[in-house]
Each structure stands twice: as C-alpha cells, then as structure tokens.
C-alpha positions in Angstrom: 0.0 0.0 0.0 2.8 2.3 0.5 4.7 1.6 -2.8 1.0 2.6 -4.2 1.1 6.4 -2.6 4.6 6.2 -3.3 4.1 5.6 -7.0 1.5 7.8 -7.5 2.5 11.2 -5.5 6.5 10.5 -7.9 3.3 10.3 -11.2 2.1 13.6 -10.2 4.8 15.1 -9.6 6.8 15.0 -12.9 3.7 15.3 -14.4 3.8 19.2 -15.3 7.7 18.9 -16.3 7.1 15.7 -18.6 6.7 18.4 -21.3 10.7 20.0 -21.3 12.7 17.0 -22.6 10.7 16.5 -25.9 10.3 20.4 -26.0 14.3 20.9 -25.5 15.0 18.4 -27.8 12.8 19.8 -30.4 14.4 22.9 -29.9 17.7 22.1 -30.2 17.0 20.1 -33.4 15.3 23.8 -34.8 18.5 25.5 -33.9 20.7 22.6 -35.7 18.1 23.2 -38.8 18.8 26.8 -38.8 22.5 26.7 -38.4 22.6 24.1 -41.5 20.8 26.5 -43.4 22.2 29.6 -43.0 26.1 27.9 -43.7 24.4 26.2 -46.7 23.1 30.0 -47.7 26.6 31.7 -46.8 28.2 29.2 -48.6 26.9 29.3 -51.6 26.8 33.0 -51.5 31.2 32.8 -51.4 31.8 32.8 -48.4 34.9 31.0 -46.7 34.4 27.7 -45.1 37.1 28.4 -42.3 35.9 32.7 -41.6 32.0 30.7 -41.2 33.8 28.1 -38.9 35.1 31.0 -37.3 32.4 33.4 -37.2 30.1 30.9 -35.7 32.6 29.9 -32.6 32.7 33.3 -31.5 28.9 34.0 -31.9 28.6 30.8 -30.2 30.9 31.9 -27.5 29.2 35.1 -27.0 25.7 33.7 -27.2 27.0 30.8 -24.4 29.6 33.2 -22.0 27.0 35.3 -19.8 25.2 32.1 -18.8 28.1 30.1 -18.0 29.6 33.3 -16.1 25.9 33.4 -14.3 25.0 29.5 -13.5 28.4 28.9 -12.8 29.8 31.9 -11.0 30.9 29.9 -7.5 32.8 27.4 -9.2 35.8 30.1 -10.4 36.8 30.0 -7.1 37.4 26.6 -7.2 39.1 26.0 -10.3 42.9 26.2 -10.7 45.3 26.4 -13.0 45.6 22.8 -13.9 41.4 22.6 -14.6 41.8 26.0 -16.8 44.9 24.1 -19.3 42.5 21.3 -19.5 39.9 23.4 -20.1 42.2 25.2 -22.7 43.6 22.3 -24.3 40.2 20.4 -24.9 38.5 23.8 -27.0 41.7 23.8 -28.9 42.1 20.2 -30.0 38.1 20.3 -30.6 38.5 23.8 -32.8 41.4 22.2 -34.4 40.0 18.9 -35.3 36.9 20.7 -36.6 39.0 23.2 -39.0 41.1 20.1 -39.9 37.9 17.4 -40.8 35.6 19.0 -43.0 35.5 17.1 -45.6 35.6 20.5 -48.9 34.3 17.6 -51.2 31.2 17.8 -49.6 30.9 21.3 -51.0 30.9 20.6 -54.7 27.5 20.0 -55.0 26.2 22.9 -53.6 28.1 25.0 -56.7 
C-alpha cells in the first residue's frame, strides 16, 4: 500500500515537467536546422568555409559566456590552473580537429 502512494505522488509530480525533454529536444533540433541552413546559404553565396567556422565559434561563444559566467559563478573559485589548461587544451584540440575534418568535397554539390 505504501509503494502505491509512493508511486502515485512520484506520477504527479513529474507530471507538469514531462513536457521539457521532448520540447528541449525539439528545440535544439530547430537551432541545428537553422545553423545548417544559413552555412548552406553563406556558402553558396562565397563565403569562406574556415571565416563561417570562425564566425560561428565566436557568436557561439558570446551567445554561451554570460550564462556560464551566471549559473556557474561559484565554481571560479574553485578552479585552478591545472582545470583552466585542461579546459584550454580540450576547446583547442576540438577547434582544431573541426577546422582540420571538413571534408571541402562535400561542398561541390552545392556549386
């Protein structure tokens, strides 16, 4: 009898938030959508593969850094100099490897 209230008072109450998992990921799949088709747009307009690269890290970076700096502001206390080269060196190697991996032959179709 207890596992019965137990199993209905843990129903009701994810109830109301059952609906941000499938919204989030539908969201996040919109934003995808959208980035695809503006770099599909920029590049066939001319632009360079490696300046959009660019231009999107840093707009992504700006976009992300005030709610990092807000959610996370207690933590940069904590963090030294050894978490901030890890830090350091993971963006890097991921920046790197995506400059280094796109595959250009992909692009001939779109001209």
């Amino acid at each position: 009898r207890a596992d019965n209230r137990l199993q209905r008072s843990m129903a009701v109450d994810a109830g109301p938030r059952d609906w941000r998992t499938p919204a989030s990921m539908v969201l996040v799949q919109l934003f995808i959508t959208g980035m695809l088709l503006l770099s599909k747009v920029s590049i066939v307009a001319g632009m360079f593969i490696f300046a959009l690269l660019a231009y999107r890290s840093f707009l992504g970076a700006a976009f992300i850094l005030p709610f990092a700096l807000i959610s996370e502001r207690d933590k940069w206390r904590e963090m030294g100099w050894h978490a901030t080269g890890w830090i350091f060196l993971n963006a890097f190697i991921g920046y790197v490897h995506q400059m280094r991996t796109f595959p250009l032959e992909l692009l001939k179709p779109l001209f």
